[in-house]
Structures are given as C-alpha cells and as structure tokens.
C-alpha positions as CSV (number, residue, x, y, z in Angstrom):
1,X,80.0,93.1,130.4
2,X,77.5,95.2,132.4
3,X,76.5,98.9,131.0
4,X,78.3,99.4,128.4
5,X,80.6,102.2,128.2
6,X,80.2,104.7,125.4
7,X,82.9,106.9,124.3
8,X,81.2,108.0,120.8
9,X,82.8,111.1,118.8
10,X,79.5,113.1,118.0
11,X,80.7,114.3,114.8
12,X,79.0,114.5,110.9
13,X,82.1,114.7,109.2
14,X,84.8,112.2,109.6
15,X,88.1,113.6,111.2
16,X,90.2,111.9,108.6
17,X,88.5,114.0,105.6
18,X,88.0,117.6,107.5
19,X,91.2,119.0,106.1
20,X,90.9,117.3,102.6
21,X,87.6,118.5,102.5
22,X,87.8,122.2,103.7
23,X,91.3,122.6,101.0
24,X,89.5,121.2,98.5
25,X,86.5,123.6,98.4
26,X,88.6,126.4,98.8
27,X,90.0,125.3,95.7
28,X,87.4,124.6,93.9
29,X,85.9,128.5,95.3
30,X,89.0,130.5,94.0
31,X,89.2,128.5,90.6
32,X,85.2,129.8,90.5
33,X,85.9,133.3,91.1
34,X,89.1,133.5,88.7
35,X,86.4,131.8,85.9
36,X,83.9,133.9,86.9
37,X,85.9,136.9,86.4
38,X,87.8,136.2,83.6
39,X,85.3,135.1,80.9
40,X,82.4,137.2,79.1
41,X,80.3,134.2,79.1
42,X,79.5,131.9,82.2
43,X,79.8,128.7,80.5
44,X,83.2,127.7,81.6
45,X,82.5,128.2,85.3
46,X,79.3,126.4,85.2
47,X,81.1,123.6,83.6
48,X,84.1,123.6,86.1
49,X,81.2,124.1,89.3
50,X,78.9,120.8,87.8
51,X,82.3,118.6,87.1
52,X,84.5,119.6,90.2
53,X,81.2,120.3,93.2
54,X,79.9,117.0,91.9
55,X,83.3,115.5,92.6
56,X,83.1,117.5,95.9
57,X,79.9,116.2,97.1
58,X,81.4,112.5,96.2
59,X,84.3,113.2,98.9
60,X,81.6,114.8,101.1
61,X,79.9,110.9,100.7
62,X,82.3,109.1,101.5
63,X,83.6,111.0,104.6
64,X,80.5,110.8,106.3
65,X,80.5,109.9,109.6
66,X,77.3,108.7,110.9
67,X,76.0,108.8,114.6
68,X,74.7,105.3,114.9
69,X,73.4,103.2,117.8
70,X,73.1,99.3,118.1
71,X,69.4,99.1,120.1
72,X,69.7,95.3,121.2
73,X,71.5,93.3,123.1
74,X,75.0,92.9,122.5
75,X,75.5,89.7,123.9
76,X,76.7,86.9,121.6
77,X,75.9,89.6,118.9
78,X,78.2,90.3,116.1
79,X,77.7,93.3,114.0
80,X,78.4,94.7,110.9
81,X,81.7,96.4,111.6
82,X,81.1,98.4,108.0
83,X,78.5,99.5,105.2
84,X,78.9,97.6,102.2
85,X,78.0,94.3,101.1
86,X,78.8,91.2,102.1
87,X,81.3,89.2,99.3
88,X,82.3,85.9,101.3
89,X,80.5,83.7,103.6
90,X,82.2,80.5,104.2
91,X,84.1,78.1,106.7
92,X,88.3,78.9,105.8
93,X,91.3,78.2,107.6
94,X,92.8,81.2,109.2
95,X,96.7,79.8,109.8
96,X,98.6,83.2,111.0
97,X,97.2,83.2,114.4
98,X,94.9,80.4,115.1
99,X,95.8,77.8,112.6
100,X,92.4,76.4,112.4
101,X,88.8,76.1,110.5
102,X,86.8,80.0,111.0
103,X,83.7,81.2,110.1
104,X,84.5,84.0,107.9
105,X,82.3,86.9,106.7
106,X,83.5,89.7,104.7
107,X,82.3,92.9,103.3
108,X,83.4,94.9,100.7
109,X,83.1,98.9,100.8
110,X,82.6,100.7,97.3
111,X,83.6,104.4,97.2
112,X,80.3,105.3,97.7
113,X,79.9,104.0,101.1
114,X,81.1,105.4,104.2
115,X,84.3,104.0,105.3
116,X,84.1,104.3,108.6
117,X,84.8,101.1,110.6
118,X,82.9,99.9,113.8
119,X,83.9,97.1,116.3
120,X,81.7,93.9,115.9
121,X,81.5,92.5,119.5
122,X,81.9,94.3,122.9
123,X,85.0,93.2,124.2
124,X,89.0,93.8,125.0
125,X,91.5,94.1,122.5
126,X,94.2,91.7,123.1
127,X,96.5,93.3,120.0
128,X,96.5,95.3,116.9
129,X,99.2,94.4,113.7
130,X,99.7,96.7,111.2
131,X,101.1,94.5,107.8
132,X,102.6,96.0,104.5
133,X,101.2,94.4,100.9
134,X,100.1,94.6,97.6
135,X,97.0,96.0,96.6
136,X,94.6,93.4,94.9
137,X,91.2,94.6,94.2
138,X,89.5,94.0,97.4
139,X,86.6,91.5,96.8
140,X,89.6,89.3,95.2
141,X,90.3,86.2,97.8
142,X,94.0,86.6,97.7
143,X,93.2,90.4,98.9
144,X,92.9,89.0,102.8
145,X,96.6,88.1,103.2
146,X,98.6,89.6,100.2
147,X,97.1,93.3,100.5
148,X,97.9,95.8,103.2
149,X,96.2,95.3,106.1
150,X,95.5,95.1,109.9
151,X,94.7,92.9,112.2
152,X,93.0,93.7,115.6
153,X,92.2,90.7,117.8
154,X,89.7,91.0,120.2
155,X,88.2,88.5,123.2
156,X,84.8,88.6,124.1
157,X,83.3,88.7,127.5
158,X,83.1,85.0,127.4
159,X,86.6,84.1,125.9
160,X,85.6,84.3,122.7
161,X,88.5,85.6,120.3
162,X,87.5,87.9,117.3
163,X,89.7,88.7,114.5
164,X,88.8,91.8,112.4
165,X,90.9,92.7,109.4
166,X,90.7,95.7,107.8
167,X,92.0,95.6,104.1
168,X,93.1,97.8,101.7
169,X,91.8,98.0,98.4
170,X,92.9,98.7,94.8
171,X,92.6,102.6,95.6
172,X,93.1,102.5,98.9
173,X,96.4,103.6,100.0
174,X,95.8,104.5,103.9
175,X,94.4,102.3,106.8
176,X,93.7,104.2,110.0
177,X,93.1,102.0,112.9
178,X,91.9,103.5,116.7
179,X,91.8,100.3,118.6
180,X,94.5,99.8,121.1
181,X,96.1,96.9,122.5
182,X,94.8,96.0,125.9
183,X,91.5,98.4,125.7
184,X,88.2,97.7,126.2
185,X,85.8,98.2,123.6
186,X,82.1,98.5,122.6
187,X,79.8,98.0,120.2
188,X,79.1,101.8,118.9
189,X,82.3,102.5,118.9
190,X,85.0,103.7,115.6
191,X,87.5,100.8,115.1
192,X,88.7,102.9,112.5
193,X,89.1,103.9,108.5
194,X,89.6,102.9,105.3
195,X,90.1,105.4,102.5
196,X,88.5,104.1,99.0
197,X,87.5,100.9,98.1
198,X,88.5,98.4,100.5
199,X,87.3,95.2,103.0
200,X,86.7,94.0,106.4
201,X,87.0,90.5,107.8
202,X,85.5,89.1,110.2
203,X,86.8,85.7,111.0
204,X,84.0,83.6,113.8
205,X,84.6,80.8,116.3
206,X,83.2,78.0,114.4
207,X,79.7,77.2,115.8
208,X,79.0,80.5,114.8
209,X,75.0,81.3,113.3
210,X,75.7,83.6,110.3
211,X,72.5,86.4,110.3
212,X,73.4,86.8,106.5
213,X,73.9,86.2,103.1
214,X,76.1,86.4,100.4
215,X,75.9,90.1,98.2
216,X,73.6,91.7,101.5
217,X,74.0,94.8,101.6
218,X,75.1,95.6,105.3
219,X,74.8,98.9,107.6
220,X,77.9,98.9,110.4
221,X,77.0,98.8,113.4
222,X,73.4,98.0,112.6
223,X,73.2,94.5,110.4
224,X,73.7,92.0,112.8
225,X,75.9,89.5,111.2
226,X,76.2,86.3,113.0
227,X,75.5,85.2,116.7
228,X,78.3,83.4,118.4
229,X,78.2,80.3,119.7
C-alpha cells in the first residue's frame, strides 16, 4: 500500500479512562484528608490509602495506552490486534458473512492487560456492526456470537477480507470501536477498546500460516500472528 500513513494518538493514558481516572483519585484524596483529620491514630487512613491506591494503580494498568510500533514489513503480516493470550487456534466456519471454513485465532484479555485494540493488517474497512448479547465469560466458545460484540471487516491491499471481532466479556459492559466504514487503515493504529475482561477474533482466509500457539501470550501490535496466504 506504499508508505504507510500514520495517524497515532501520542498519548500514555487511554482517552476512555482519563475522566474515570482523574474522579477517582480525587475521591480517593478527599476520603484521605477527612481520615486523616478525623482520627487520633493513622491506622484507618493507611488502611483506606493501601486498599483503595492499590485499586487505583489497578485502573491506572489497565488504561494504559502504549506508544507501540510494528518495525517489519507489513505485507501479508497479521498482527496481534491485542495483549493477551491466545485461547483458540483452529479451522471454524464463520456463517454470518462468509459462510465458509476460516482460520480463526483469538485472544483473550485479563484485567490486567491493556485493553486497547490495534488493527491486524493494513488495509480499508469495508464496514463496522455493532451487535447486542449476552455476556458469557470470554474464553467460553459460545462467547464469539452470543456475547456483545463488533464486527469490523477489513480488505487487504490484495483483496484479502479480514474480520476482527471485538467481544465483550463477563465484566465488560462497553465496546468502543474507532474504525470507520470505508477508511483506510494501518497497522499501528487504535481499532479501539474493550473495558475488562474481554476477546478479539481474528478470523484468516484459509491458507493462512498461523505464527502462534495456543495459551501464547501476545503483545498487540507486536506478535505477529499469522502470514496470509
């Protein structure tokens, strides 16, 4: 696709945490002071600070938004499009929109990782689908098509159509997705977010060389996760 074009937000924090974040430790400041003030001995603010700035630092975690950039060449590359690890690896039928055999690869994110989500393959978006559901634990199967999720196609270079699904989990209650229909986009870039535990799909042209294996750990966009055929 030539030079790739790179339109990467060059923040720390991720812009779906900053308010949460900021109202939170205000919060947890004020409860401090009112602690601090109102007992002879320390003991119940040191409690309230180890229990509730632990729990801060937690958030903190999981809203990170790391600057990262794929180094190689993107052709034919597919990447990671989360941090997690990977939970299926296997041939499946994929019957809402191509109604045939995939490679499928998916990864499950713990709420310890970042939940950030990346695109896997340079490309254009030919459409994004936003579908209501249940919430099934995430690394269940039935989790791909009975949870909430969304569906953002995308066609390679080569005419190569890529279907990435982002899931939500048992805890998760909010999928945030930036890709628009008819867009180009890049490797590097945010597809978008998942809040808590949740999942991505990938589902492969068959042909496909997977680059992993089942429970690897992955890094989005960094792990290269299959080559296309």
């Amino acid at each position: 696709m030539g030079d790739r074009i790179k339109k990467l937000k060059k923040i720390r924090i991720h812009r779906e945490g900053t308010e949460e974040l900021l109202y939170t430790l205000f919060a947890i400041i004020a409860i401090g002071v009112i602690l601090w003030r109102s007992f002879d001995t320390p003991i119940p603010f040191i409690l309230f600070i180890a229990v509730f700035g632990l729990s801060w630092l937690l958030m903190l975690n999981f809203y990170r938004c790391p600057i990262r950039y794929f180094a190689s060449d993107t052709e034919k590359t597919v990447v990671a499009p989360a941090d997690g690890r990977i939970v299926v690896l296997e041939e499946a039928t994929e019957d809402e929109y191509f109604h045939d055999r995939r490679l499928l690869i998916s990864i499950f994110m713990s709420p310890l990782n970042v939940h950030a989500n990346w695109f896997p393959v340079d490309g254009r978006v030919k459409f994004v689908h936003h579908q209501d559901g249940n919430y099934h634990k995430a690394w269940l199967p039935k989790a791909s098509e009975e949870n909430e999720h969304a569906d953002i196609m995308i066609e390679t270079p080569d005419g190569q159509d890529v279907l990435v699904r982002q899931i939500a989990g048992a805890m998760a209650r909010r999928i945030v997705t930036y890709a628009k229909e008819q867009e180009d986009c890049y490797i590097d870039e945010h597809l978008g977010f998942i809040k808590l535990g949740s999942r991505v799909d990938v589902y492969l042209p068959l042909g496909s060389k997977p680059e992993v294996k089942m429970g690897q750990p992955t890094t989005g966009d960094q792990t290269v996760i299959a080559r296309l055929p």
